[in-house]
C-alpha positions as CSV (number, residue, x, y, z in Angstrom):
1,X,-23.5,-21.8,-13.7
2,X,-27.0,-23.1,-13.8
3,X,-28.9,-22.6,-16.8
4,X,-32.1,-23.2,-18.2
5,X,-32.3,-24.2,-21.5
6,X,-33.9,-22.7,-24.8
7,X,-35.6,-19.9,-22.5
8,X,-34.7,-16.4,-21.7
9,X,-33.6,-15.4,-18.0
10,X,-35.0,-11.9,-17.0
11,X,-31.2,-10.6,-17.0
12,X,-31.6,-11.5,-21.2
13,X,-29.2,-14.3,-20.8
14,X,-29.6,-16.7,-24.4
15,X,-29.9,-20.1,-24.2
16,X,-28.7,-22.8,-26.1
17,X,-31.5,-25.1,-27.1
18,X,-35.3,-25.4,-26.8
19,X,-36.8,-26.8,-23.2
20,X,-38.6,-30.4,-24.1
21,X,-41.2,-29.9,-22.6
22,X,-42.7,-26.8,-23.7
23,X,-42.6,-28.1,-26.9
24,X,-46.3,-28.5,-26.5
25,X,-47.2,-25.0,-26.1
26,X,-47.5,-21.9,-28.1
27,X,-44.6,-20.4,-29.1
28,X,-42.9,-17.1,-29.5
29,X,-41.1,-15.0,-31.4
30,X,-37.3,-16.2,-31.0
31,X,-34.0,-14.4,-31.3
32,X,-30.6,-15.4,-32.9
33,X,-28.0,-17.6,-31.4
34,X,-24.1,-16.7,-32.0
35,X,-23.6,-18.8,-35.1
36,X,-26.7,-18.2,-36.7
37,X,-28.9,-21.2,-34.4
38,X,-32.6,-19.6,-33.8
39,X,-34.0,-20.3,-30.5
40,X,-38.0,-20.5,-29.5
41,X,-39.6,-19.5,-26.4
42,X,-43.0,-20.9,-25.4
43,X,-45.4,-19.5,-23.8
44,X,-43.8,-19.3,-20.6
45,X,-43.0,-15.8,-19.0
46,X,-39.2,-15.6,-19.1
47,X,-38.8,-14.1,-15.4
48,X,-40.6,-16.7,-13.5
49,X,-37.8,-19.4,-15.3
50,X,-35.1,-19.3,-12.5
51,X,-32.1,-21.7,-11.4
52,X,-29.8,-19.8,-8.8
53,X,-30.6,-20.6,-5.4
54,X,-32.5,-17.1,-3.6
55,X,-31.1,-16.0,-0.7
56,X,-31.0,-12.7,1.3
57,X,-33.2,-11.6,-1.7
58,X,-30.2,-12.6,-4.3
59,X,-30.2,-14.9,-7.1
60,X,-27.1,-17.0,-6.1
61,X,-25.2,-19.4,-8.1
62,X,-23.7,-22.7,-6.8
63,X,-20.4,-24.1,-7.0
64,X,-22.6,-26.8,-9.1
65,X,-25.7,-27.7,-11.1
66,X,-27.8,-30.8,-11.4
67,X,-30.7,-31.5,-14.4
68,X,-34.3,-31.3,-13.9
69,X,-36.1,-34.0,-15.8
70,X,-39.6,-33.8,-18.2
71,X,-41.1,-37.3,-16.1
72,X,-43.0,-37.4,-19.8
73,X,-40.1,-37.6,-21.9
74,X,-37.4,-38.0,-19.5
75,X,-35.4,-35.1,-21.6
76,X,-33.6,-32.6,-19.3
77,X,-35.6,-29.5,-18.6
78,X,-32.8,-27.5,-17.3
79,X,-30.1,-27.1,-14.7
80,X,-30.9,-25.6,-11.2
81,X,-28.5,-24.6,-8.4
82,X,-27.3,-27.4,-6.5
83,X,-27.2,-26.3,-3.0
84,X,-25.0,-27.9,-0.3
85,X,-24.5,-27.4,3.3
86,X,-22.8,-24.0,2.9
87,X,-25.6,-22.5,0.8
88,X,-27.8,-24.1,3.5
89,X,-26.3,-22.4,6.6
90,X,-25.7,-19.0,4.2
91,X,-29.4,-19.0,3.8
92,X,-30.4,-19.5,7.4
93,X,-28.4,-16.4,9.0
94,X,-30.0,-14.3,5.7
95,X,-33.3,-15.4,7.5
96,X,-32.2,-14.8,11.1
97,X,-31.1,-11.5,10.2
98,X,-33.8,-10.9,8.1
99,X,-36.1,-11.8,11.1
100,X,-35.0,-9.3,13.7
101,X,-37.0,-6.7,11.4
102,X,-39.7,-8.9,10.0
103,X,-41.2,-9.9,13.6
104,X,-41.3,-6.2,14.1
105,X,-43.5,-5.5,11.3
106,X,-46.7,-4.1,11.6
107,X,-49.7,-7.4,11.2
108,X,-51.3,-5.1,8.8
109,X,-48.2,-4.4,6.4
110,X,-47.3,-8.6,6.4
111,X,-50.8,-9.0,5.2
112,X,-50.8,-6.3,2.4
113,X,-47.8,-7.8,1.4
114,X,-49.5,-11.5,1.3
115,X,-51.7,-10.2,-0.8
116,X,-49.4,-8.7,-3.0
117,X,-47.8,-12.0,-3.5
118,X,-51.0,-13.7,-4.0
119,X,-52.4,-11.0,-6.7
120,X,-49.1,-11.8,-8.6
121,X,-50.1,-15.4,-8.1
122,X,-53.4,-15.3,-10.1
123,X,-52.1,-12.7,-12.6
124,X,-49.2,-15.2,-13.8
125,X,-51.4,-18.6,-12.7
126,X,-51.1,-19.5,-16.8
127,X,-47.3,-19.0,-16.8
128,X,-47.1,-21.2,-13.2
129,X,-49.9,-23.9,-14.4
130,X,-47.5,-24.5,-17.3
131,X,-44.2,-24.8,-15.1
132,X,-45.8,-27.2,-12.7
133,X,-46.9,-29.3,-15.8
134,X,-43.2,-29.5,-17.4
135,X,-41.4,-30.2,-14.2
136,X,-43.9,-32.8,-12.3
137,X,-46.4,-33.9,-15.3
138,X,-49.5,-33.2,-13.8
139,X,-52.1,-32.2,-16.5
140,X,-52.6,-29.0,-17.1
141,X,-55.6,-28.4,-15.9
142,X,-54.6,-29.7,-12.8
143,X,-51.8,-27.5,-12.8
144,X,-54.1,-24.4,-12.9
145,X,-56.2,-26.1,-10.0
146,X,-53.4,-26.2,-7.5
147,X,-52.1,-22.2,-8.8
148,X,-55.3,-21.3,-7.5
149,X,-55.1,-23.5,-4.3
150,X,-51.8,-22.2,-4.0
151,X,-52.5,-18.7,-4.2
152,X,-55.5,-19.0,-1.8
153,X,-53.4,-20.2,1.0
154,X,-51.3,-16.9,0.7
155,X,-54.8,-14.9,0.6
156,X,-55.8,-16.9,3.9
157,X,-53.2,-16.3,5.9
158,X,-52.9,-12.6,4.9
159,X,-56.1,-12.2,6.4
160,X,-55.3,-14.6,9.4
161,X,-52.4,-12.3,10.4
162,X,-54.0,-9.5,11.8
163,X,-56.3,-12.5,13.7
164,X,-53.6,-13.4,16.1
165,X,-54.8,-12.9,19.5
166,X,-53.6,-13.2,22.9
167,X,-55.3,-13.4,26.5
168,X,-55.8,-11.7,30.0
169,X,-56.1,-14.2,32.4
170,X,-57.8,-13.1,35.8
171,X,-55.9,-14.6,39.0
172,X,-56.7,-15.0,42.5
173,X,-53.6,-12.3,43.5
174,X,-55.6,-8.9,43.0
175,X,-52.3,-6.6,42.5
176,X,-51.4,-9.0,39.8
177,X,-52.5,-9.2,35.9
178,X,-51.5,-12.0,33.5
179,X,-51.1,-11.8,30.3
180,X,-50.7,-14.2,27.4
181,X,-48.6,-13.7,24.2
182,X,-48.5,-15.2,21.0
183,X,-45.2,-14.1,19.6
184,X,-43.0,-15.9,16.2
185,X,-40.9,-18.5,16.4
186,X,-38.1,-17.8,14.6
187,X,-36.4,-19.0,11.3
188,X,-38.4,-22.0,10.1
189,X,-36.9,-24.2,7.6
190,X,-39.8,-25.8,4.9
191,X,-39.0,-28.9,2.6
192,X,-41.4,-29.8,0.4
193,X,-42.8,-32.6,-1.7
194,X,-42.6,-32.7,-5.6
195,X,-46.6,-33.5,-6.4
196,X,-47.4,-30.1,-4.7
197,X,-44.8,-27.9,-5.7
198,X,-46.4,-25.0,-5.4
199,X,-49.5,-25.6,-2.8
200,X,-47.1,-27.2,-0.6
201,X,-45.2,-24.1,-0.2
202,X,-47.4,-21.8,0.5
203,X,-49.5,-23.5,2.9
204,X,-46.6,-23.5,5.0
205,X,-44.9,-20.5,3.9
206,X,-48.0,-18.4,3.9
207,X,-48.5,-19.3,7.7
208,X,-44.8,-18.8,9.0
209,X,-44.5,-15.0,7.1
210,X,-48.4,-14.3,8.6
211,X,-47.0,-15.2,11.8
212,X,-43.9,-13.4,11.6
213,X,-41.2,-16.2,11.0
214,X,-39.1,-16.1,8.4
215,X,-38.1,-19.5,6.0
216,X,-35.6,-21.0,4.2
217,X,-37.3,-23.4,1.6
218,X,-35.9,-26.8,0.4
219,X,-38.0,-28.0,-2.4
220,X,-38.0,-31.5,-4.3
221,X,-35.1,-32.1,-6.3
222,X,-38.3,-33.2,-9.0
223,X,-39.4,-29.7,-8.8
224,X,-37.9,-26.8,-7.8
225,X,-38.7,-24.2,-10.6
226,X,-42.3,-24.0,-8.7
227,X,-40.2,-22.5,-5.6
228,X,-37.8,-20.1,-7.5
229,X,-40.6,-18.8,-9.6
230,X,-42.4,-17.9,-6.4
231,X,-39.4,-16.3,-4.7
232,X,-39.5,-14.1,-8.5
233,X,-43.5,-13.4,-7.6
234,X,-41.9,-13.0,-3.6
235,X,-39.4,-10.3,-4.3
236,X,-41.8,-8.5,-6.9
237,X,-44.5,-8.1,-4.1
238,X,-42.0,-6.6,-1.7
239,X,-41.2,-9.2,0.4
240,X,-38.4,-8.0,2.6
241,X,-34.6,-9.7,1.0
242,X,-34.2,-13.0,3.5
243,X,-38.0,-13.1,4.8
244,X,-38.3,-16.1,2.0
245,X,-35.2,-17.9,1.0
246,X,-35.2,-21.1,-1.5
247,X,-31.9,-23.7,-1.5
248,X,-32.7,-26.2,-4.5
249,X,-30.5,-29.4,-4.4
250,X,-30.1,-32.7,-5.6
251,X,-31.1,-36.0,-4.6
252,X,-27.4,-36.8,-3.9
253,X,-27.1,-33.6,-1.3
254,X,-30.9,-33.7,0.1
255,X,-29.8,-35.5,3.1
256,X,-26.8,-33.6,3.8
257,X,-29.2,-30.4,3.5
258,X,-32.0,-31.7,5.1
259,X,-29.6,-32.2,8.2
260,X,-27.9,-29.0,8.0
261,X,-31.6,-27.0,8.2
262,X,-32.6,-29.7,11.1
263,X,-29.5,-29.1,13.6
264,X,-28.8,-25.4,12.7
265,X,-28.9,-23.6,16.0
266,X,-30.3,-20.2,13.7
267,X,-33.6,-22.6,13.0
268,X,-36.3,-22.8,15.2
269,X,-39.0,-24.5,13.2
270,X,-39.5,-27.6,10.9
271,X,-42.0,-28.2,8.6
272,X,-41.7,-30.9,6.0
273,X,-44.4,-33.1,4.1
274,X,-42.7,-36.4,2.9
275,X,-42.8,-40.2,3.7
276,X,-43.0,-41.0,6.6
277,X,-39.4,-42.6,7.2
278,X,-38.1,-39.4,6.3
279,X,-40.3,-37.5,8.8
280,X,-38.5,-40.1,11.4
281,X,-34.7,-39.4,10.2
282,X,-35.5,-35.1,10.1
283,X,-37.4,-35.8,13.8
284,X,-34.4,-37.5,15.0
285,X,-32.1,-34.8,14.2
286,X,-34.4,-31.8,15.2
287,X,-34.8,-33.5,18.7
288,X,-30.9,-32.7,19.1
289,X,-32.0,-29.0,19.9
290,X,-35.5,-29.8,20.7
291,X,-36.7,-27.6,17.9
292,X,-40.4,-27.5,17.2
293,X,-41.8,-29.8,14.4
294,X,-45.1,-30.2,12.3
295,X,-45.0,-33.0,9.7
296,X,-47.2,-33.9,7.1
297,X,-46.0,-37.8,6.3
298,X,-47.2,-41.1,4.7
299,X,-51.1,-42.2,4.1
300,X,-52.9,-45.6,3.6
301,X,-56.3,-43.5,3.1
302,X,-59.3,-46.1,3.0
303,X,-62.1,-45.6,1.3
304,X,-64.9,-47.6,2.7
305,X,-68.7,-47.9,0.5
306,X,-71.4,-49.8,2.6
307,X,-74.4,-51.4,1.5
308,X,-76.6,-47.9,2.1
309,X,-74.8,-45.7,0.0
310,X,-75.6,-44.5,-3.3
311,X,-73.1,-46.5,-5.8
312,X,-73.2,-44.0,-8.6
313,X,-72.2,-41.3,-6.1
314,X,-69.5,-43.6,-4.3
315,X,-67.8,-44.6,-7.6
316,X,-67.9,-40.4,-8.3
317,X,-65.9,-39.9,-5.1
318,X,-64.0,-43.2,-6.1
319,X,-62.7,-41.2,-9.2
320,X,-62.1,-37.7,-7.8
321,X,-60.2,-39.5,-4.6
322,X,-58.1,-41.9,-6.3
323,X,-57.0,-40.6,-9.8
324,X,-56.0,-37.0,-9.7
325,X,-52.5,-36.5,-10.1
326,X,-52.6,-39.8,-11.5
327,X,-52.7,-41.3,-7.8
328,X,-49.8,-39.1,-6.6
329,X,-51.7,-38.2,-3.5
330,X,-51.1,-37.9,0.0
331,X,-54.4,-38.2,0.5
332,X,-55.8,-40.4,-2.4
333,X,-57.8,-43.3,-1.6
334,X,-55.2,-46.5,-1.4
335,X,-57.8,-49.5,0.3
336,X,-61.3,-49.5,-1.3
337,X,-63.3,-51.7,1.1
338,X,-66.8,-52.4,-0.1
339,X,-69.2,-54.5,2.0
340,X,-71.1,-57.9,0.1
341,X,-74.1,-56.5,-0.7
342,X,-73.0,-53.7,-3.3
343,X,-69.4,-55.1,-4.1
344,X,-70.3,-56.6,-7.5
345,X,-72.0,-53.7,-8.7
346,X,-69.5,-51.2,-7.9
347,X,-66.3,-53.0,-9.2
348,X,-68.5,-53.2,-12.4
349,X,-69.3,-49.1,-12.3
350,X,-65.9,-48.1,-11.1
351,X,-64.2,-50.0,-14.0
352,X,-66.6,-48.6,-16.2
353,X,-66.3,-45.2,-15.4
354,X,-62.0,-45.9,-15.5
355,X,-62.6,-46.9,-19.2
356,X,-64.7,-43.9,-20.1
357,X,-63.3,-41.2,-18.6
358,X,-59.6,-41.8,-17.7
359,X,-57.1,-40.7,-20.4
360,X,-53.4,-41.6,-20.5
361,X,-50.8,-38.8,-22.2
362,X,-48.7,-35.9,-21.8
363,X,-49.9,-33.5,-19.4
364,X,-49.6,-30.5,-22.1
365,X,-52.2,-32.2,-23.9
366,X,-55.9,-31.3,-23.9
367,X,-57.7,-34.8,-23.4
368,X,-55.1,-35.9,-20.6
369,X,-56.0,-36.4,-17.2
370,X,-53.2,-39.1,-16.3
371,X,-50.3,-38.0,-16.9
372,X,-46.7,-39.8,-16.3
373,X,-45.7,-40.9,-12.9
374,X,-42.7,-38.8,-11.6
375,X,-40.0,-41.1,-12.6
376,X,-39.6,-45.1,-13.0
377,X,-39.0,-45.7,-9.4
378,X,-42.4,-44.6,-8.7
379,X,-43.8,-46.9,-11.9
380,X,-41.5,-50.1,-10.3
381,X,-43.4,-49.7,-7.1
382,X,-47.0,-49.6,-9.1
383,X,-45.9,-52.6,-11.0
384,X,-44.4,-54.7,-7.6
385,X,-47.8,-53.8,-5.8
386,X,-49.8,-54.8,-9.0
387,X,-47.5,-58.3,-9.7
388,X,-47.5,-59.3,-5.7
389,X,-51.6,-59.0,-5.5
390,X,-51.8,-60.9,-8.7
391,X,-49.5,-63.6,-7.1
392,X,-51.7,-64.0,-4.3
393,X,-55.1,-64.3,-5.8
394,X,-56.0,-60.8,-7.0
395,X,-57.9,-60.2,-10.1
396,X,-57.0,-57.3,-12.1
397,X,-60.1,-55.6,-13.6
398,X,-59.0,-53.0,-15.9
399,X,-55.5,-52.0,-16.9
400,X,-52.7,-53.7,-14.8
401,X,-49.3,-53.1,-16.8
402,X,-47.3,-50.1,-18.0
403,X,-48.6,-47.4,-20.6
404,X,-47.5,-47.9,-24.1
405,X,-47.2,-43.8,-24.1
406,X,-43.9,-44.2,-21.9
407,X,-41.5,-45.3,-19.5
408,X,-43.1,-43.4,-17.2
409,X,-46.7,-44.0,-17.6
410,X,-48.8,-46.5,-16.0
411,X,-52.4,-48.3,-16.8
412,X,-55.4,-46.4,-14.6
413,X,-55.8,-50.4,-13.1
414,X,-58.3,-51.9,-10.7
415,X,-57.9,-54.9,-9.2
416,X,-60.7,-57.4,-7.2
417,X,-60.1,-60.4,-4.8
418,X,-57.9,-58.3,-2.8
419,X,-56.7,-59.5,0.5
420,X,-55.5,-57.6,3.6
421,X,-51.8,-59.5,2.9
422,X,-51.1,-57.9,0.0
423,X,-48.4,-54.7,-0.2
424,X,-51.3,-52.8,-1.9
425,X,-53.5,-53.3,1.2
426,X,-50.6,-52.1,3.7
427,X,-48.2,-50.0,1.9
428,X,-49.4,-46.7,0.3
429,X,-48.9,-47.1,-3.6
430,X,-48.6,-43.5,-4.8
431,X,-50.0,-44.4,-7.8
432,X,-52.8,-45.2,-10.4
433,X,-54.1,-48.6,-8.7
434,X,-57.4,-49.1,-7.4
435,X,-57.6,-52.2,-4.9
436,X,-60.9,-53.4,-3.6
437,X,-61.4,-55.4,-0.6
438,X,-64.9,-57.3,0.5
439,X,-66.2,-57.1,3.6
440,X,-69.1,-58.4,5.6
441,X,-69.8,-55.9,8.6
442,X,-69.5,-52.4,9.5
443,X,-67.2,-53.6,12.6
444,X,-65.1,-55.8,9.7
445,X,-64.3,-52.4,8.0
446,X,-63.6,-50.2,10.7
447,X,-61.2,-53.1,11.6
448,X,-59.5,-53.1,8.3
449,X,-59.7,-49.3,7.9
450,X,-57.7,-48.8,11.2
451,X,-55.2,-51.1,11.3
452,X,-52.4,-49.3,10.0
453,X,-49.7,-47.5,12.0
454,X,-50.2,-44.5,9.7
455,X,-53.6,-42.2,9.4
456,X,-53.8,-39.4,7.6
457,X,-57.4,-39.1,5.7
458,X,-59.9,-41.5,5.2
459,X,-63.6,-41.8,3.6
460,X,-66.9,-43.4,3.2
461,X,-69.8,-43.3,1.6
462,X,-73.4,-44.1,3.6
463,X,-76.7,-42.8,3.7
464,X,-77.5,-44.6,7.1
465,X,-77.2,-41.5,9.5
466,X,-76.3,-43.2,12.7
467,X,-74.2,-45.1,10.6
468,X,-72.4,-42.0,9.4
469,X,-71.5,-40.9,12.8
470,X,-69.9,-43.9,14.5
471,X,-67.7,-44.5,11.9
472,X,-66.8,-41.0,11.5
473,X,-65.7,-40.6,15.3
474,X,-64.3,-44.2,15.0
475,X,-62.0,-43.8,12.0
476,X,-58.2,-43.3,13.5
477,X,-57.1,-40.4,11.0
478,X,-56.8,-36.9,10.6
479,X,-59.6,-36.3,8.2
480,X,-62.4,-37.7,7.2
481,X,-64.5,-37.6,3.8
482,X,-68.4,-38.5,4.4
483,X,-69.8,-39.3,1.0
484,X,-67.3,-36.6,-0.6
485,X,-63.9,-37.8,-1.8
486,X,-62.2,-34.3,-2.2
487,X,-61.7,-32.8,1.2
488,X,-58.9,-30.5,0.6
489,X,-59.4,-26.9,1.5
490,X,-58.1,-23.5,2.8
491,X,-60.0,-23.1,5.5
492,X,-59.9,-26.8,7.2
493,X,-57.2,-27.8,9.0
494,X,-54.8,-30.2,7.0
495,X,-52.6,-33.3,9.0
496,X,-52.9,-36.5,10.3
497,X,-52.6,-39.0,13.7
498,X,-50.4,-41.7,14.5
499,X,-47.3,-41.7,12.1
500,X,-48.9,-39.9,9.4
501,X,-47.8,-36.3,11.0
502,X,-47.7,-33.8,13.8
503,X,-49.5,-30.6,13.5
504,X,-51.7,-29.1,11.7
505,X,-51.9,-27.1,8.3
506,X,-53.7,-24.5,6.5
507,X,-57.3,-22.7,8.6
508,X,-57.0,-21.1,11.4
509,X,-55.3,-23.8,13.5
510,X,-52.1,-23.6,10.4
511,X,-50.6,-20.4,12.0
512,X,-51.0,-21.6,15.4
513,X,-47.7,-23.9,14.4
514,X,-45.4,-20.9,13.9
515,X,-46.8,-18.8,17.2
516,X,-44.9,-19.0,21.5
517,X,-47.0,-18.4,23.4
518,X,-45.3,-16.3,26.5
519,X,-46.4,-16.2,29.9
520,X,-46.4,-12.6,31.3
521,X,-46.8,-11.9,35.2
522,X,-47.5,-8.2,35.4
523,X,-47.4,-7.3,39.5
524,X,-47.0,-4.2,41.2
525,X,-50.7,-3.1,40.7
């Protein structure tokens, strides 16, 4: 039975011993343990804490359990459901029945009931902030920054539902009319990253129910209590029972899973966000039944300051780009190319501005805005990327070795003398390293910036207008950043080209990936 430890389900079910990582927040009256042991529960709302797989709106046990670690202090938060391939297949046919009623509901009732969900959202955003923080790290006020993103994806799409139009397409044959449809897909099966647990799902999920879909969600195996506590908010907002389906599972199982969703006949859609050699193994088996895919995979985002632009500002967009979620970003800033002329004086600023305002701890804690990497495979990479530049001439700045505060934890670290050989210049670090490259010409950098067999976002910073517009049209990625380094938002549309992704999510283009459109010949006239 999956259990999560030292809180209190929403059937009253006690727990045995106090959850790690809410040992930074404030706590609650507790209650007696059989044998006399007191228990304390901490500021988290005991409903939203959920470990059973959801399915045909049913908490569901598994046959087994795995832990969920505290990346902070490595101490097991709990143990979730540990779906397989039956739970898997059990949770697809809930969500094909489910969706011979859903597609027939009314545009206007599936976006009342978005916006149910979302108002639950923002009146329990403390309670998720807090979850996000315990399961991934992130600090906490970044926790409450991606609630809010979270939420306003569900808001969007419930407003984009009753937006979903079709055409009337005049013809040369005069007794004839054509018409086209935009009608749902199907069942769409959603797996999801860990350093958006909550974001990532309802960008996607928010589109797929707008459109009339229904989903079966596989989350990280880093963190799935983000998912289950928004199939709790799901069911409370009347989402029909199967319309939104969650299967956690392990690491050990996530392939096996991840097939099953793939090649079930029942499944008409994929959406996943992931690395890209995932993306290729999950396209591989979805072409087996040609089902539709969007994909959301690996960056190498450049981030490109020319002689023209403002350095103060640059190193800003510098910070914002490449240190929140302590560079756990698909779209953080992984090259920084800076031309000749202004290269000195920004390493010097950006270093500078690392020192002063970047803060290694806990992400409970107040002062923290870099928090622990999600586990020591991700701090190995840091430190192989870090140790290879430094082989090969790099220079490292500021920080370059792990955190004192844990295993976990890695130096904010900047490194100059960069060359294009080095794995930090062509493999995406996912982590708190800076590497800047010098270049001489705008043509150099545009060079640089686009060779890579991966483009998701990219930016730069120039106050030379003309400037700003070749290199925006001749950047080869998704998105582009022009003197901003935070580009993220509701209503823009989200993906990238080459092997970073298929599709688009999030605006008005996001629902587009869960719509047919049908051709209809109407004759006879």
């Amino acid at each position: 039975m999956a259990t999560c430890w030292g809180l209190r389900s929403c059937c009253g079910a006690r727990r045995r011993a106090l959850w790690p990582a809410a040992r930074h927040l404030r706590p609650r009256a507790g209650r007696s343990e059989p044998g006399g042991a007191r228990t304390r529960s901490y500021g988290l709302s005991s409903e939203l804490l959920r470990t059973d797989s959801f399915v045909g709106g049913r908490w569901l046990p598994a046959a087994a359990a795995f832990p969920v670690h505290d990346p902070a202090s490595g101490a097991a938060l709990g143990m979730v459901a540990d779906c397989g391939v039956p739970e898997a297949r059990a949770a697809v046919r809930a969500a094909h029945e489910a969706f011979c009623s859903w597609r027939g509901v009314s545009v206007k009732e599936r976006s009342v009931l978005l916006r149910k969900w979302h108002d639950l959202m923002i009146q329990n955003k403390e309670d998720l902030a807090q979850i996000i923080t315990a399961e991934s790290g992130k600090p906490l006020k970044e926790a409450h920054g991606e609630i809010l993103y979270s939420a306003h994806f569900l808001e969007w799409f419930s407003e984009e539902a009753r937006r979903i139009y079709g055409d009337i397409i005049y013809t040369s044959a005069k007794d004839r009319r054509s018409l086209v449809l935009k009608q749902p897909m199907g069942v769409a099966a959603i797996i999801t990253p860990w350093n958006f647990p909550s974001a990532m799902i309802t960008r996607k999920v928010g589109a797929a129910l707008a459109a009339g879909c229904t989903v079966v969600v596989k989350p990280a195996e880093d963190t799935p209590f983000s998912a289950l506590a928004l199939a709790q908010l799901a069911n409370q907002a009347g989402i029909p029972p199967g319309v939104y389906n969650v299967i956690p599972c392990s690491r050990s199982k996530a392939k096996e899973v991840g097939e099953a969703l793939c090649t079930d006949p029942l499944v008409s859609k994929i959406s996943f966000t992931g690395s890209t050699a995932t993306g290729k193994i999950l396209l591989q088996h979805a072409a087996k039944s040609v089902k539709r895919v969007s994909m959301e995979l690996g960056g190498l985002a450049p981030f490109i300051v020319f002689d023209s632009a403002n350095v103060d500002q640059a190193v800003a967009g510098a910070m914002a780009s490449k240190f929140r979620n302590t560079g756990q970003t698909c779209v953080c800033s992984n090259r920084f190319l800076v031309q000749k002329g202004i290269h000195d004086l920004f390493v010097k600023k950006f270093a500078e501005a690392m020192q002063k305002n970047l803060h290694v701890g806990n992400g409970f804690e107040e002062r923290t805005t870099q928090g622990p990497l999600i586990n020591e495979k991700a701090v190995e990479k840091v430190e192989r990327h870090v140790s290879d530049a430094v082989s090969k001439g790099a220079t490292v700045v500021t920080g370059g070795k792990r955190h004192q505060y844990g295993r976990n934890f890695f130096e904010p670290t900047l490194l100059s003398n960069v060359t294009r050989d080095m794995l930090c210049s062509q493999e995406e670090t996912f982590g708190p390293l800076a590497p800047v490259l010098k270049f001489d010409t705008e043509e150099e950098a545009i060079a640089i910036a686009n060779a890579a067999d991966v483009g998701l976002a990219g930016y730069f910073y120039s106050q030379d207008p003309a400037q700003i517009w070749r290199v925006a049209e001749q950047l080869e990625v998704g998105m582009v950043g022009v003197n901003e380094g935070i580009i993220s938002s509701v209503e823009c549309p989200f993906g990238g080209v080459k092997q970073s992704g298929l599709g688009r999510e999030g605006s008005k283009y996001g629902i587009e990936e869960y719509l047919e459109v049908k051709y209809v010949c109407y004759g006879g006239l």
